[in-house]
VOPAGU-2260 file (C-alpha; in pm, 1 decimal, decimal comma):
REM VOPAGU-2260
SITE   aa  ch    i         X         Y         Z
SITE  UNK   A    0   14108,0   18627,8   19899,4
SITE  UNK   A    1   13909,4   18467,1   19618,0
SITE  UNK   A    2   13675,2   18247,9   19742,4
SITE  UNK   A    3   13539,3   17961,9   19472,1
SITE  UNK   A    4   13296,0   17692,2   19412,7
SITE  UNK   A    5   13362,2   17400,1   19186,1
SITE  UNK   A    6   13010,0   17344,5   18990,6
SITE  UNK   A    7   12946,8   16981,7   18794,8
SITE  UNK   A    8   12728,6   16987,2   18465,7
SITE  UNK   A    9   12429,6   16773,1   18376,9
SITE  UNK   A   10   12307,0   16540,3   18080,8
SITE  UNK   A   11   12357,2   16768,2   17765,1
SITE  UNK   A   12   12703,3   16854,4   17821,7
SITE  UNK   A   13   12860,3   16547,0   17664,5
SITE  UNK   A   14   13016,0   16509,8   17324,7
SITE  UNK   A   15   13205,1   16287,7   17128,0
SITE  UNK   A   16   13579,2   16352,4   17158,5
SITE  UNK   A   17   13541,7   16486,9   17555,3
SITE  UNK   A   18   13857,0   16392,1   17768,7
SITE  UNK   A   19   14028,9   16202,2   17501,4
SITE  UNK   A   20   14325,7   16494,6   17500,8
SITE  UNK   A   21   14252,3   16544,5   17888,7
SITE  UNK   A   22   14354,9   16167,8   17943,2
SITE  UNK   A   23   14634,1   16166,4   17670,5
SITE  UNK   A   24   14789,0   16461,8   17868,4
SITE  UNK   A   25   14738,9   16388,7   18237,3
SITE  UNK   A   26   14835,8   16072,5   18408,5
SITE  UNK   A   27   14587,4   16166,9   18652,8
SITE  UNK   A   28   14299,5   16213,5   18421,7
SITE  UNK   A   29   14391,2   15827,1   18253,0
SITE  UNK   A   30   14342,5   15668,1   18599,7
SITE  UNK   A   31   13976,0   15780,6   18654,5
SITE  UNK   A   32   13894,6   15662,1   18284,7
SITE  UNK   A   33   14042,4   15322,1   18363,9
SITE  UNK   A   34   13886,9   15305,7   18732,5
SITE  UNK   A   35   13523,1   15406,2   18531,9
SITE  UNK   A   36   13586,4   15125,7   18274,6
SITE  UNK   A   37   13721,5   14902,3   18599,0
SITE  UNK   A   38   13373,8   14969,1   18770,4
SITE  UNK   A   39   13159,2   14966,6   18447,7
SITE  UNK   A   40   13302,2   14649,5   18318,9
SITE  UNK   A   41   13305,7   14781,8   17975,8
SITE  UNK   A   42   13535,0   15061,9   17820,2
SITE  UNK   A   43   13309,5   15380,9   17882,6
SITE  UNK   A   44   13607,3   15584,6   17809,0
SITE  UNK   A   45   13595,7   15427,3   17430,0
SITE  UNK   A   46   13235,0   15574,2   17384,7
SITE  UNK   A   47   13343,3   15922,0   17531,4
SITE  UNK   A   48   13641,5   15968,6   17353,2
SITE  UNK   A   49   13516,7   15811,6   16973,2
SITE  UNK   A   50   13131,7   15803,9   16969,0
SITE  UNK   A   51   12917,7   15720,4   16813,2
SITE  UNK   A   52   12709,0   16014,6   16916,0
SITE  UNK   A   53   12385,8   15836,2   16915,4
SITE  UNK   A   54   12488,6   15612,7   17160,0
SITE  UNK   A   55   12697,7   15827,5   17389,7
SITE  UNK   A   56   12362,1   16035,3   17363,4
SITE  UNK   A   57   12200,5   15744,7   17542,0
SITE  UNK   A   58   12079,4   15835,2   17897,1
SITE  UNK   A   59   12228,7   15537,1   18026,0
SITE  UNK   A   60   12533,5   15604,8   17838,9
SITE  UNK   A   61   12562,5   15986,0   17903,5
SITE  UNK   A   62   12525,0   15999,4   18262,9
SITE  UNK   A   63   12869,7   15780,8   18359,6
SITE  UNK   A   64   13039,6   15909,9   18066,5
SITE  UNK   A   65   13003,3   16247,7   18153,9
SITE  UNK   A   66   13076,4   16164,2   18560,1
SITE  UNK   A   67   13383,7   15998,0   18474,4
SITE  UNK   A   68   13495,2   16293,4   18211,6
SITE  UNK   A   69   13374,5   16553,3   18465,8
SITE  UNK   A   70   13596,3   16397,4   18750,3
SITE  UNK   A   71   13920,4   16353,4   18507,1
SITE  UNK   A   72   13888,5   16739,1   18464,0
SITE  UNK   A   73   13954,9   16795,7   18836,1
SITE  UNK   A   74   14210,3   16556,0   18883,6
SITE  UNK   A   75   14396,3   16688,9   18592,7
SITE  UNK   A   76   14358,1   17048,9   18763,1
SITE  UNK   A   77   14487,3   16908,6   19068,6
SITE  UNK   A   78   14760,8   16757,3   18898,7
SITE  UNK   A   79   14850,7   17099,8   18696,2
SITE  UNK   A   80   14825,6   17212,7   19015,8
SITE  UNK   A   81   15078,1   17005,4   19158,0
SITE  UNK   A   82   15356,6   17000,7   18906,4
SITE  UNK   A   83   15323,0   17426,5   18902,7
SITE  UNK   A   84   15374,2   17417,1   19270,3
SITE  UNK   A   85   15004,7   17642,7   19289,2
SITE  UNK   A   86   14859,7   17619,1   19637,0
SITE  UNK   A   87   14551,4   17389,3   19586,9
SITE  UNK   A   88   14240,5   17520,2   19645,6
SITE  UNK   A   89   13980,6   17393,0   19837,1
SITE  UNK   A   90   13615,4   17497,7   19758,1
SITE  UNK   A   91   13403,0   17683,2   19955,5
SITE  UNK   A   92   13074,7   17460,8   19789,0
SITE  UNK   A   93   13022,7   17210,1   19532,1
SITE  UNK   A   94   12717,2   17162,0   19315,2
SITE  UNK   A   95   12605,7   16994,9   19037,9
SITE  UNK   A   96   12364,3   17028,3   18795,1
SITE  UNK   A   97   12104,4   16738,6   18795,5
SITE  UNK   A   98   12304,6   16429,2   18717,0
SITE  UNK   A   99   12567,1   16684,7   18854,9
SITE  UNK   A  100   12482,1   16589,7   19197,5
SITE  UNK   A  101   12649,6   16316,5   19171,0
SITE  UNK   A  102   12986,1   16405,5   19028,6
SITE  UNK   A  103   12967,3   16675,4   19346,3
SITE  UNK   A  104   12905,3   16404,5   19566,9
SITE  UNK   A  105   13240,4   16195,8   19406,6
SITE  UNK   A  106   13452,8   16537,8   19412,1
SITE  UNK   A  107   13342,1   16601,5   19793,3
SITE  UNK   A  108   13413,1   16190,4   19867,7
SITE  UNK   A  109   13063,1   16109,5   19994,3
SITE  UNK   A  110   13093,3   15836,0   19771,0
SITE  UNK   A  111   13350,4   15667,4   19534,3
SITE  UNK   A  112   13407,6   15692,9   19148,4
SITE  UNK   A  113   13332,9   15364,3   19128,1
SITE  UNK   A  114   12990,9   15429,4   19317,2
SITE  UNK   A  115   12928,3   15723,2   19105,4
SITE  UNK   A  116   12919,1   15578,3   18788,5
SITE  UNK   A  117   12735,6   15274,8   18805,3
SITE  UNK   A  118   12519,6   15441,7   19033,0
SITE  UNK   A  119   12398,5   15680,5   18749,1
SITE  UNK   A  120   12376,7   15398,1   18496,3
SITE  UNK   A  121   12138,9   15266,8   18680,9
SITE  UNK   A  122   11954,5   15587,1   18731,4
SITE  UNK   A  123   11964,3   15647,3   18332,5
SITE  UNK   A  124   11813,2   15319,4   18290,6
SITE  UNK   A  125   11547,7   15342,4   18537,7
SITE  UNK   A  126   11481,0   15705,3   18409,1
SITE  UNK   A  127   11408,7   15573,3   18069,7
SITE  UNK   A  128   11206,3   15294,2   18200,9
SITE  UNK   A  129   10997,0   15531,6   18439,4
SITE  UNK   A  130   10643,7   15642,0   18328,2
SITE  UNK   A  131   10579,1   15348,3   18055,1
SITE  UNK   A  132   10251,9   15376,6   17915,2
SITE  UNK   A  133   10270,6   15810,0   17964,5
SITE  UNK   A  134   10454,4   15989,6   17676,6
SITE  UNK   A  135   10681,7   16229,9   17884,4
SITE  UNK   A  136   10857,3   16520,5   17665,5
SITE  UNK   A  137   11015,0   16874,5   17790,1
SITE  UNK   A  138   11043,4   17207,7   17644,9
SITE  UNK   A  139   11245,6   17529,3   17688,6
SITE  UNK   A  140   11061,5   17843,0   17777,0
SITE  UNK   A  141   11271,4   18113,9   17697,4
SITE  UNK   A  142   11215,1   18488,7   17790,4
SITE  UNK   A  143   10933,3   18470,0   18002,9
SITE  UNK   A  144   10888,8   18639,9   18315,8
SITE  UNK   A  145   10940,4   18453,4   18645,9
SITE  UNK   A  146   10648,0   18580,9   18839,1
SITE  UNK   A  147   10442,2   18454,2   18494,6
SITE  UNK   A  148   10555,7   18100,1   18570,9
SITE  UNK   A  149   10260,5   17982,9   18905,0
SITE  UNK   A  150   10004,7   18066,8   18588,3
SITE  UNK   A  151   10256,7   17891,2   18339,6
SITE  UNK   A  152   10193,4   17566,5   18559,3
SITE  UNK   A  153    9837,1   17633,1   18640,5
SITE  UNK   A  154    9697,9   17654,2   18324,8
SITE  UNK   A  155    9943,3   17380,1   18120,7
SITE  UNK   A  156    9843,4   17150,2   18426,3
SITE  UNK   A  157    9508,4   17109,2   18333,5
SITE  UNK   A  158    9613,2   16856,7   18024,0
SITE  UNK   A  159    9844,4   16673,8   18214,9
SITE  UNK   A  160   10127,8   16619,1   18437,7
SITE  UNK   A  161   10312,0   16951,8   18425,3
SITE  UNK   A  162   10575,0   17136,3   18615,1
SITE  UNK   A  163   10921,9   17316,1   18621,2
SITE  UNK   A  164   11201,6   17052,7   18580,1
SITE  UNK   A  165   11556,2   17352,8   18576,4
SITE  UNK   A  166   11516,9   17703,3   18618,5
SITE  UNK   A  167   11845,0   17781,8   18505,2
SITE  UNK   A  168   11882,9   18122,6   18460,7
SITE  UNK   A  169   11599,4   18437,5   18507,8
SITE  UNK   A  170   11412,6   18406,8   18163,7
SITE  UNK   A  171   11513,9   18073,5   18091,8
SITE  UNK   A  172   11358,0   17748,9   18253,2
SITE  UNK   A  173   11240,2   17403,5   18192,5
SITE  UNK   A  174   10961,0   17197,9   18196,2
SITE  UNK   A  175   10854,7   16861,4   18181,6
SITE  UNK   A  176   10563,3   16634,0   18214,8
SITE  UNK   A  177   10321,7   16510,3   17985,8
SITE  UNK   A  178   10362,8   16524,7   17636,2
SITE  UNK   A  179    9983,4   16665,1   17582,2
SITE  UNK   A  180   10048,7   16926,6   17889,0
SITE  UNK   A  181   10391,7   17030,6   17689,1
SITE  UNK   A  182   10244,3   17136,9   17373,6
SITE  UNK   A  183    9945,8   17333,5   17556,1
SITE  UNK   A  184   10246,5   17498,9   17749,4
SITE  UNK   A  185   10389,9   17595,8   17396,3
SITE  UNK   A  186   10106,2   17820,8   17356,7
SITE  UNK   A  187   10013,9   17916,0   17684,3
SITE  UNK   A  188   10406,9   18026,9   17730,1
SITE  UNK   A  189   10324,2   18235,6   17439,3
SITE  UNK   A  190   10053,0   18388,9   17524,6
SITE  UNK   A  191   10209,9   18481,8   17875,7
SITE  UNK   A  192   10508,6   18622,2   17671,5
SITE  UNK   A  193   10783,4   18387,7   17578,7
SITE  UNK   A  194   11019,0   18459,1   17355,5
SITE  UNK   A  195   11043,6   18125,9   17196,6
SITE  UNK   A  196   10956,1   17753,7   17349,6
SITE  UNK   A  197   11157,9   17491,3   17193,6
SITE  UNK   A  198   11030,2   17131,8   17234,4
SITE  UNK   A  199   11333,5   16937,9   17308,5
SITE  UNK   A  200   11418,9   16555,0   17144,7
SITE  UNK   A  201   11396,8   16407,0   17464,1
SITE  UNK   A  202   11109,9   16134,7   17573,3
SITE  UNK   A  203   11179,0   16111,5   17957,3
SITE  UNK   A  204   10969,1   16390,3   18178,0
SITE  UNK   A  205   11279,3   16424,7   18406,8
SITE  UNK   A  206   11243,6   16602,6   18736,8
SITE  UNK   A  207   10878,1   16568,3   18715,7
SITE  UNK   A  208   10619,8   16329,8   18880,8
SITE  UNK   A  209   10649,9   16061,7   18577,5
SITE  UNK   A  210   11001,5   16005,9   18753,2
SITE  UNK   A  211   10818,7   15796,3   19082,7
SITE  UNK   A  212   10905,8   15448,2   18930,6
SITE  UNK   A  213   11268,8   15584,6   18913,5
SITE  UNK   A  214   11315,6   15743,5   19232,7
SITE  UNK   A  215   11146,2   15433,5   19371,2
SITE  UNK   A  216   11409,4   15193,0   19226,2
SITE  UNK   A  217   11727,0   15445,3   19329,8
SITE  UNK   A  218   11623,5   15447,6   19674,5
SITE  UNK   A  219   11618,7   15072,6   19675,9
SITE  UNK   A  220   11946,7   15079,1   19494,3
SITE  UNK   A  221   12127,0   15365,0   19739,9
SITE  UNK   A  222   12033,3   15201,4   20031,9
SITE  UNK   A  223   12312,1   14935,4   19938,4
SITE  UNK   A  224   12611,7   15201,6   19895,4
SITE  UNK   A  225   12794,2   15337,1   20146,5
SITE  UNK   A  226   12817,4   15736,3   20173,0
SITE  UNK   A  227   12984,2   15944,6   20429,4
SITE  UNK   A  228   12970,9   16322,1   20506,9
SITE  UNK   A  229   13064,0   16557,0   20275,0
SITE  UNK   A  230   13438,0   16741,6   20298,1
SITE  UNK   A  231   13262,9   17063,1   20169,8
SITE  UNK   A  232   12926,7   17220,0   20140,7
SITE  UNK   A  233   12694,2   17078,2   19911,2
SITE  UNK   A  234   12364,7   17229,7   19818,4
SITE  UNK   A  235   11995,4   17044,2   19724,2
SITE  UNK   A  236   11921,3   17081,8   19386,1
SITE  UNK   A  237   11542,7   17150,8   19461,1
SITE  UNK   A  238   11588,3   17406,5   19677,6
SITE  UNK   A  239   11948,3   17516,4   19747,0
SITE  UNK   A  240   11960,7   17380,7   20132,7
SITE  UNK   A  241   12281,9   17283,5   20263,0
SITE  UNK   A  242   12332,1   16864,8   20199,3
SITE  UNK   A  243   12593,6   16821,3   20576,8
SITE  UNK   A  244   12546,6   16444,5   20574,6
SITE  UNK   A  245   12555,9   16147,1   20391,0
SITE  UNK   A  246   12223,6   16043,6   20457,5
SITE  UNK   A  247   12118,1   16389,9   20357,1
SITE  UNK   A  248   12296,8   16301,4   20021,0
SITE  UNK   A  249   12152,5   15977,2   20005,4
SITE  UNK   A  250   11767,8   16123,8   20006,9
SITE  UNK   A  251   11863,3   16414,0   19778,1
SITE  UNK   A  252   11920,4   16156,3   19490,5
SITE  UNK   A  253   11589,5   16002,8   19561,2
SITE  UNK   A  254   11419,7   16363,0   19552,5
SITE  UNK   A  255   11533,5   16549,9   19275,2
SITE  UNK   A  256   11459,3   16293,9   19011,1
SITE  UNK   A  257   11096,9   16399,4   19084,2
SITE  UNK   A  258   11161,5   16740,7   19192,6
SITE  UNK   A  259   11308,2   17045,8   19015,2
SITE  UNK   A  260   11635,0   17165,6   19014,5
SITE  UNK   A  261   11665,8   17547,7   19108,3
SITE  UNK   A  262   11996,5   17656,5   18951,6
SITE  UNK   A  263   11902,5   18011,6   18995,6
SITE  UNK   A  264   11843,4   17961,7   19385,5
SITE  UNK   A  265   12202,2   17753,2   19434,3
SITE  UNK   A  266   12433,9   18024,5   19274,9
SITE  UNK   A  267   12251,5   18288,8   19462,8
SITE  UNK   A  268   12284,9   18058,3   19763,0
SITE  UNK   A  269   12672,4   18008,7   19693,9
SITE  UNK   A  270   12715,5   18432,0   19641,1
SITE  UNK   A  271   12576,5   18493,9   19971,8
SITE  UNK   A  272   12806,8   18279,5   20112,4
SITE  UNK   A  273   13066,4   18484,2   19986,3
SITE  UNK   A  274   13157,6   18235,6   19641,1
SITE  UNK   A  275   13300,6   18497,5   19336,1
SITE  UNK   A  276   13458,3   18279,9   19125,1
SITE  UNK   A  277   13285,8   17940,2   18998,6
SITE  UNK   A  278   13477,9   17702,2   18838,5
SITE  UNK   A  279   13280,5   17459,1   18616,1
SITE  UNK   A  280   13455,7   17117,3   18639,6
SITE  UNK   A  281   13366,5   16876,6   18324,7
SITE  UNK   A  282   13306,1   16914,7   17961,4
SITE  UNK   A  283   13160,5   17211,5   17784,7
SITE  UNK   A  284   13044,8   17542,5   17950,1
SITE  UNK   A  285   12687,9   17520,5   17961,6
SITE  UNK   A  286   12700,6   17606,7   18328,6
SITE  UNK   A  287   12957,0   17911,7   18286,3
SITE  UNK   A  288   12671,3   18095,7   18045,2
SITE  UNK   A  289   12439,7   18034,1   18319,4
SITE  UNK   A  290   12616,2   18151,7   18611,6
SITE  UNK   A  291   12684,9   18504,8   18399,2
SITE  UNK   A  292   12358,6   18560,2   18380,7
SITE  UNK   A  293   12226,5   18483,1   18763,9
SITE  UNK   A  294   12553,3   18664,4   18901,6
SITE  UNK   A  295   12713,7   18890,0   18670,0
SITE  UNK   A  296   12927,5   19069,2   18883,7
SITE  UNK   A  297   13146,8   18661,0   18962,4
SITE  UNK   A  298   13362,4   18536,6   18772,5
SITE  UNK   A  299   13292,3   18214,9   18603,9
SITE  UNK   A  300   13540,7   17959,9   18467,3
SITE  UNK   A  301   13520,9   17707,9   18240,1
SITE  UNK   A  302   13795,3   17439,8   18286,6
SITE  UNK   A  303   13727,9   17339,3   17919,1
SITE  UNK   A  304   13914,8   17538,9   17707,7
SITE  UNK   A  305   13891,1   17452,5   17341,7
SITE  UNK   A  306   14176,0   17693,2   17283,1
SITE  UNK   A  307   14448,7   17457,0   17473,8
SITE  UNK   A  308   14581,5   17125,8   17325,7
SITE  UNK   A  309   14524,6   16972,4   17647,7
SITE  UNK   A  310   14140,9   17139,0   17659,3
SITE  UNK   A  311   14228,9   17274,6   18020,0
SITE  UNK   A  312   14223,7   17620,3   18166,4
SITE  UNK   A  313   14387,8   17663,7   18463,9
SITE  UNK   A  314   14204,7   17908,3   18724,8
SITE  UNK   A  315   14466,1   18052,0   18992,8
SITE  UNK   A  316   14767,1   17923,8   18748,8
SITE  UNK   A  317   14907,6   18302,1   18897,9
SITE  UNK   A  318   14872,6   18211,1   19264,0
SITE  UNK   A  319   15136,0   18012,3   19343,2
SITE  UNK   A  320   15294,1   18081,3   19710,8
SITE  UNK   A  321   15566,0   18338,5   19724,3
């Protein structure tokens, strides 16, 4: 028996046009666009679907788009589901990505839609409003050696606040801090053997100390929602520990905005738990190309599928009961 986890991408996977053929074709998918633009008071839904991409590209403007997008995927599978009479499936773990955490935390009803997205509109605001005064940038360090990265931080720490914000996959990771620590890590990565460091167009040092102001004002903000256990296993995005309760869920927003977020350790986590099929649930496939790489021998499943007119692929479309 195929055992799955549904994973929930992060700031990055958005793009102009996402969901606008997901909502056209599912009922389903049309009523969590209207419930985000309900919640929002404004039509997030318009930005997602028609741009422009500089806005959209705004943190503030990203985060719920993407939530609400990433949520209208799985009710459209469920509603696929459904009207093929396939059994539905119920995941073994959910994760997310970063921002993903919280579009697991809507899927596995710890808290609402609703919740979700103006919860991370605040958190993109008060992201971009963290660290005033310190010019935070991040960079991707690509084909270095993990065991190279305690000297990585050690020596690029030295000009600045510095440390690992995603290690996504082995060989490819993240960090953030700084903008004077960054660009000594460019060279130091280098020198330690990087293939190639790319300084991305970002100027928030997310998942890194310059985040305190941020995490701060979300823990003031969280304490006023309600959140309840989760229905299935969530995992920290730090560390890959199991998240059982709400208030669990409630501190791991607070944390990870200042702490990294260990994709390699959660889908090694979710394959010793016996996961071997992930099924990414939102635009893009970022997190499929990932996943390959930390667990080759799983199967990984985008439900975007440019190749559809309704951009869904539909996992398990074969198992329907006898």
């Amino acid at each position: 028996m195929t055992t799955s986890a549904f994973v929930f991408p992060g700031q990055g996977s958005q793009s102009v046009g996402m969901g606008r053929a997901l909502a056209a074709a599912f009922p389903a998918a049309a009523a969590i666009f209207a419930a985000a633009d309900s919640a929002l008071g404004e039509p997030i839904s318009r930005l997602a679907f028609d741009g422009p991409a500089d806005v959209l590209d705004r943190t503030e403007n990203a985060q719920p788009a993407l939530l609400a997008t990433s949520i209208a995927y799985l009710e459209a599978l469920r509603e696929r589901w459904a009207a093929d009479g396939v059994e539905p499936t119920l995941p073994s773990y959910a994760a997310g990505h970063s921002m993903g955490q919280y579009t697991a935390l809507v899927a596995a009803e710890v808290i609402s839609l609703a919740d979700g997205v103006r919860l991370v509109r605040e958190r993109g605001r008060l992201m971009q409003a963290s660290g005033a005064g310190r010019d935070g940038a991040m960079a991707a360090v690509i084909g270095l050696d993990d065991d190279r990265l305690p000297e990585l931080v050690d020596r690029a720490a030295r000009h600045g606040v510095f440390g690992i914000a995603n290690r996504n996959a082995p060989g490819q990771v993240v960090v953030s801090g700084e903008r004077s620590a960054i660009e000594a890590a460019t060279d130091i990565a280098r020198d330690l053997g990087a293939r190639k460091v790319i300084v991305l167009p970002v100027s928030v040092a997310a998942h890194s100390p310059l985040m305190a102001e941020a995490a701060d004002g979300m823990r003031r903000v969280l304490a006023e929602v309600e959140f309840h256990d989760p229905g299935v296993p969530l995992l920290a995005n730090a560390d890959a520990r199991p998240i059982t309760t709400g208030d669990d869920a409630r501190a791991e927003l607070v944390d990870h905005l200042t702490a990294g977020v260990d994709w390699v350790a959660a889908v090694e986590r979710m394959t010793a738990g016996g996961v071997t099929t992930f099924i990414e649930v939102g635009p893009g496939r970022v997190l499929t190309g990932l996943i390959k790489r930390i667990a080759p021998d799983s199967d990984a499943l985008p439900l975007d599928d440019p190749t559809a007119t309704d951009r869904l692929a539909m996992p398990f479309a074969t198992a329907a009961p006898a």
